[in-house]
C-alpha positions as CSV (number, residue, x, y, z in Angstrom):
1,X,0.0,0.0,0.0
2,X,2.5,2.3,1.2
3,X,5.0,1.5,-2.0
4,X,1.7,2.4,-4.3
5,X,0.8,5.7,-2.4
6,X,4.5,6.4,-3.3
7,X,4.5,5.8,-6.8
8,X,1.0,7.9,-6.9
9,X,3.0,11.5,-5.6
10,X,6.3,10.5,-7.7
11,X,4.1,10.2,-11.1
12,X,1.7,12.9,-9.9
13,X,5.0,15.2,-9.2
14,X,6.2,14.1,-12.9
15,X,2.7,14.9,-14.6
16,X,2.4,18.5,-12.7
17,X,6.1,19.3,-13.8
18,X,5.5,18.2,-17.5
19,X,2.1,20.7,-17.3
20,X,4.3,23.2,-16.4
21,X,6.8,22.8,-18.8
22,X,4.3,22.0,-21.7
23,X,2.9,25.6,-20.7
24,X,5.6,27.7,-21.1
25,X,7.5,26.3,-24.4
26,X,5.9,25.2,-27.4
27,X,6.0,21.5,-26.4
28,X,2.7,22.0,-25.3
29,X,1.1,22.3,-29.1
30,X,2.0,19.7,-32.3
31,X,1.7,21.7,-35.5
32,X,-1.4,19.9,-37.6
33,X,-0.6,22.1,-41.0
34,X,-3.7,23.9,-40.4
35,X,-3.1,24.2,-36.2
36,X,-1.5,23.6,-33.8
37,X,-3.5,21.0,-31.3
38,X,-3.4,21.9,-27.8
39,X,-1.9,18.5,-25.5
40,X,-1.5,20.2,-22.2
41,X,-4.4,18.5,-21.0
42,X,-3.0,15.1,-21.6
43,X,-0.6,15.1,-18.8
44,X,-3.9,16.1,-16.9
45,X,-6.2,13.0,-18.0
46,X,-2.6,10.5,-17.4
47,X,-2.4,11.7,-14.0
48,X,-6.3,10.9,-13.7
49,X,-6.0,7.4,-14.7
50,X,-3.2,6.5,-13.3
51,X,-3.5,8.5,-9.8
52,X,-6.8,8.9,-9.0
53,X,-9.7,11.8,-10.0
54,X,-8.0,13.6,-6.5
55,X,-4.8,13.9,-7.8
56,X,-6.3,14.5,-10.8
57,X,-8.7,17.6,-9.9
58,X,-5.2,19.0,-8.4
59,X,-3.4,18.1,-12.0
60,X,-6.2,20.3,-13.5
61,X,-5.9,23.2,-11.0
62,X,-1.9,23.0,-12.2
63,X,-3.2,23.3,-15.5
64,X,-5.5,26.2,-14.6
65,X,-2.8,28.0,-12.9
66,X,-0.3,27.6,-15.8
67,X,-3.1,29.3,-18.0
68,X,-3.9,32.2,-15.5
69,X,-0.6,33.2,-14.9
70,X,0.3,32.9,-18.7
71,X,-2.4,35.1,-20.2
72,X,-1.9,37.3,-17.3
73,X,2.0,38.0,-17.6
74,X,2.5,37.3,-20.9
75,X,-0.9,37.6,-23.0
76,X,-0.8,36.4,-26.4
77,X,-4.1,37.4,-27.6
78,X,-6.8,40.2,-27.3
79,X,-9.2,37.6,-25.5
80,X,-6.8,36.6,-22.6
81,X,-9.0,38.0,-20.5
82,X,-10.8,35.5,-20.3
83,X,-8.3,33.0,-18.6
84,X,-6.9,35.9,-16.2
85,X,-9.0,37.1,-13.4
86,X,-6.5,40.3,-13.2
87,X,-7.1,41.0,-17.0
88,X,-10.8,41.0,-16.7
89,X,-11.0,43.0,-13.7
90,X,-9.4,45.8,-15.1
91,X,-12.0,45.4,-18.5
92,X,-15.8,44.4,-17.5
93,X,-15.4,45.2,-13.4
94,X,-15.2,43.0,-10.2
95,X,-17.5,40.4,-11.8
96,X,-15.2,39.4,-14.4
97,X,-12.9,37.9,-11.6
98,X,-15.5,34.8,-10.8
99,X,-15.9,34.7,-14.4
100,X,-12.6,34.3,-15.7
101,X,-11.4,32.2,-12.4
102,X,-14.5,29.5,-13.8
103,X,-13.2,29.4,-17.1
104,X,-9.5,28.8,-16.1
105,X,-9.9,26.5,-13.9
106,X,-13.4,24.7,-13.1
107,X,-13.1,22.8,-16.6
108,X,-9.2,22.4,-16.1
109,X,-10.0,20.8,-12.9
110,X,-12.7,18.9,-14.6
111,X,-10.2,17.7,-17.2
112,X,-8.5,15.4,-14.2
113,X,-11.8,13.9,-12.7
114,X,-14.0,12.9,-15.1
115,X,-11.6,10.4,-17.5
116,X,-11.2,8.6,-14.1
117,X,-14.8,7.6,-14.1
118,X,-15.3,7.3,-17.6
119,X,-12.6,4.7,-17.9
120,X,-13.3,2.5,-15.1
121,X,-17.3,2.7,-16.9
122,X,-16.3,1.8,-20.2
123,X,-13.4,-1.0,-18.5
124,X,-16.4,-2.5,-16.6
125,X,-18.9,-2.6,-19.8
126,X,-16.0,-4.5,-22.2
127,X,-15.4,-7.2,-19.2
128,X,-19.1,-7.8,-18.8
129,X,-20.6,-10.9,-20.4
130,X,-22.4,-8.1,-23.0
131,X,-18.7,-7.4,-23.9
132,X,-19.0,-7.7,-27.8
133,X,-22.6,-6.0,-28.0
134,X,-20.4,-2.8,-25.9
135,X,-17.9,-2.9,-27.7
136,X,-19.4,-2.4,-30.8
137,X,-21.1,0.5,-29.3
138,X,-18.4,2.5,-28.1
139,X,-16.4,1.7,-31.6
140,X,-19.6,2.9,-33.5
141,X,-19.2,6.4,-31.4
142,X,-15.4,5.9,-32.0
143,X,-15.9,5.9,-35.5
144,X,-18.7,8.5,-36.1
145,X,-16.4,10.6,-34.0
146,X,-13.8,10.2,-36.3
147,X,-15.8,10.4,-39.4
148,X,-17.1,14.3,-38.1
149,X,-13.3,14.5,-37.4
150,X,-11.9,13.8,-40.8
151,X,-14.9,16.1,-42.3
152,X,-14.0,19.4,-40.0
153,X,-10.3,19.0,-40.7
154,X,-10.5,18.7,-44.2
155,X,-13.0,21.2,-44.8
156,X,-10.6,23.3,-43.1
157,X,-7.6,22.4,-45.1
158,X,-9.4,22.8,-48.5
159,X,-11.4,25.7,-47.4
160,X,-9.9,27.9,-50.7
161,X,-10.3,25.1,-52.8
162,X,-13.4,22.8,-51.5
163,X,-13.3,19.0,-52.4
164,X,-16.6,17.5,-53.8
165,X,-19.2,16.1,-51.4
166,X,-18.6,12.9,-52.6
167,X,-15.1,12.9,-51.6
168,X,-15.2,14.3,-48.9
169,X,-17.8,12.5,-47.1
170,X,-15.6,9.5,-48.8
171,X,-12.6,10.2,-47.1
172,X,-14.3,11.1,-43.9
173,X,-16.3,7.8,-43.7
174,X,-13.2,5.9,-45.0
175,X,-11.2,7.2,-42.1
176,X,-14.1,6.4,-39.5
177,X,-14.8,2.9,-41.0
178,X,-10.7,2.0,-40.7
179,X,-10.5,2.4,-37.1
180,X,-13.9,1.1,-36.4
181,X,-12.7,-1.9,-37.7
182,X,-10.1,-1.7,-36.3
183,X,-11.2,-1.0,-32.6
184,X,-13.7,-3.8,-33.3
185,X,-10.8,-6.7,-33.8
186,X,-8.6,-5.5,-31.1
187,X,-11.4,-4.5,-28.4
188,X,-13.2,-8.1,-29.5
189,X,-10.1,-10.2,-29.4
190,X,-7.8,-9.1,-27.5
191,X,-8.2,-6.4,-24.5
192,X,-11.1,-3.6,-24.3
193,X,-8.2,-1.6,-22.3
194,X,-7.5,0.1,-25.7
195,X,-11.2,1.6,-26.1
196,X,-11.4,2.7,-22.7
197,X,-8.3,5.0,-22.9
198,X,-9.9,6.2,-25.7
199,X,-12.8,7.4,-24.6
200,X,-11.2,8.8,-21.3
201,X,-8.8,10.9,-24.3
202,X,-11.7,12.3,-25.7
203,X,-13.7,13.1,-22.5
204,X,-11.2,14.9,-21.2
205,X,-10.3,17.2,-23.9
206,X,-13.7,17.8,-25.5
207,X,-14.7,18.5,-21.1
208,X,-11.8,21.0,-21.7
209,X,-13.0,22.6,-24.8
210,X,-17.2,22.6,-24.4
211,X,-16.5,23.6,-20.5
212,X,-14.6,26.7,-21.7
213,X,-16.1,28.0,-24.8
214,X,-19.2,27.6,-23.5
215,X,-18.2,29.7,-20.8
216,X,-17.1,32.2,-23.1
217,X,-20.4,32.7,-24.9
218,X,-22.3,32.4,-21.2
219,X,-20.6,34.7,-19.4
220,X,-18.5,37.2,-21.9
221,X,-20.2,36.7,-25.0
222,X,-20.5,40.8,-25.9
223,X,-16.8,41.0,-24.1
224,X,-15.3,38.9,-26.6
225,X,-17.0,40.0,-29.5
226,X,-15.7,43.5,-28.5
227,X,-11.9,41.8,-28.3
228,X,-12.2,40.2,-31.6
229,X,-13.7,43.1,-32.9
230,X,-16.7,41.4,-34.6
231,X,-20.5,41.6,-33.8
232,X,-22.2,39.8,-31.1
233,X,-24.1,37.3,-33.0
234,X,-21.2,36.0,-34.7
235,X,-19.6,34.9,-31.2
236,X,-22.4,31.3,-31.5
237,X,-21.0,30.5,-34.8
238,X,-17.1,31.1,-33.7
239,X,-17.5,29.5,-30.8
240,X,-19.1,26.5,-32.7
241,X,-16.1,26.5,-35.5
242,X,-13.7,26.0,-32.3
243,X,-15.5,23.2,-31.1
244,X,-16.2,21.3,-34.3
245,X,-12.8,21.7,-35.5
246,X,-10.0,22.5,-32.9
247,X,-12.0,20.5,-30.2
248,X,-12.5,17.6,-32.3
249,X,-9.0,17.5,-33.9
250,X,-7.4,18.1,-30.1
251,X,-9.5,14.9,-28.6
252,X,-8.3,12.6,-31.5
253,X,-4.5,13.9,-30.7
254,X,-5.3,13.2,-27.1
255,X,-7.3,9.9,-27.8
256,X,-4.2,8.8,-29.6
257,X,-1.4,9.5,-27.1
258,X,-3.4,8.8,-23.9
259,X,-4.1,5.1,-25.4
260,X,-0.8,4.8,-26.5
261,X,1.3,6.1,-23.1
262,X,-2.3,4.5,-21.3
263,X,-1.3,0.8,-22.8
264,X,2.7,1.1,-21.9
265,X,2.0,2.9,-18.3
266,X,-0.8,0.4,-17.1
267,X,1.7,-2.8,-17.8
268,X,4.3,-0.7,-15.3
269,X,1.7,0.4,-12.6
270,X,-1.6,-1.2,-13.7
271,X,-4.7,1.4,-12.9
272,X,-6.5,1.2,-9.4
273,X,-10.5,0.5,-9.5
């Protein structure tokens, strides 16, 4: 007990120091041609998994904190405000410090509770005696997910020079169809470990992305249409394009690396129920 309690504050030590670093150097992003794809959170959903949704909600407040103090020292847009209690004090008044302290870190904190629980539901569903019916399931979501995935990014990429709608919605479904497949054999054959670190990827970055633009157009919606400089019923459909496209493309990323470090780190200290 004692040696595991130990090995829970060394790796939740090593997950808050990757945060930090991630947040102030550009490790934190991978360059997507069109974006780069936010992975702070990933160190966030790890330490989740692997150390509880405790350790987890404190992983997220790291995360919040690296995100305050960044947009508050060093701002690197017009709508940092946002993120930095300090920032929005001085532009909408004393009620932009609840506001902004929500945003930065209620959903950050969120970020390292909620994988936890959606892990261990999806683990327990795939060892049930209704595995292959669940399975199927949660690859079916995996691959729609994908397919919606595959349609935002390229719509993005060939935004100046649009691809048919029968390719594209070819491409999309052919990407969705190849790793529902391929969910199916390895979920059905061999462990559903895979699918659940999948699913606790996405949660936790589209909890990160919903959570916080949707507490942009709540609470600041005519604030951040005055940053950006554009009218207030365009904030809905900005807002929207974020979600569809950098949220979706961000929770594949962190689907990917949280089931591949998941698989590697669960043989070395296997995840507590």
């Amino acid at each position: 007990m004692r040696n595991n309690k130990t090995a829970e504050l060394v790796l939740t030590a090593l997950f808050a120091a990757i945060i930090i670093i991630m947040a102030f150097t550009p490790l934190g992003y991978i360059p997507l041609v069109v974006i780069n794809a936010t992975i702070i959170h990933i160190p966030v959903i790890l330490g989740s998994l692997f150390c509880g949704p405790k350790k987890g909600g404190f992983l997220g407040f790291i995360f919040g904190l690296t995100s305050f103090i960044k947009n508050t020292v060093m701002p690197t847009s017009l709508s940092a405000f946002v993120f930095s209690p300090v920032l929005a004090a001085s532009m909408v008044g004393t009620s932009g410090i609840v506001k902004s302290a929500f945003i930065c870190f209620v959903p950050r904190i969120l970020v390292g509770i909620l994988p936890y629980f959606v892990y261990i539901g999806v683990k327990k569903a795939l060892s049930s005696r209704h595995k292959i019916l669940w399975a199927s399931v949660f690859n079916i979501l995996i691959g729609v997910f994908l397919f919606l995935g595959a349609r935002a990014f390229l719509l993005h990429v060939f935004d100046k020079k649009p691809l048919s709608d029968i390719a594209l919605y070819a491409v999309s479904a052919l990407v969705g169809w190849f790793v529902f497949i391929a969910l199916e054999v390895y979920t059905v054959l061999k462990s559903g470990a895979v699918c659940a670190f999948v699913y606790a990827g996405v949660t936790g970055a589209m909890v990160n992305t919903i959570l916080v633009m949707g507490g942009i157009f709540v609470l600041y919606k005519d604030a951040y249409a005055k940053a950006l400089s554009v009218d207030a019923g365009a904030v809905l459909g900005i807002i929207g394009g974020v979600i569809s496209f950098n949220g979706v493309i961000e929770a594949i990323v962190a689907a990917i690396i949280v089931a591949a470090l998941g698989m590697v780190l669960n043989k070395l200290k296997p995840i507590q129920k």
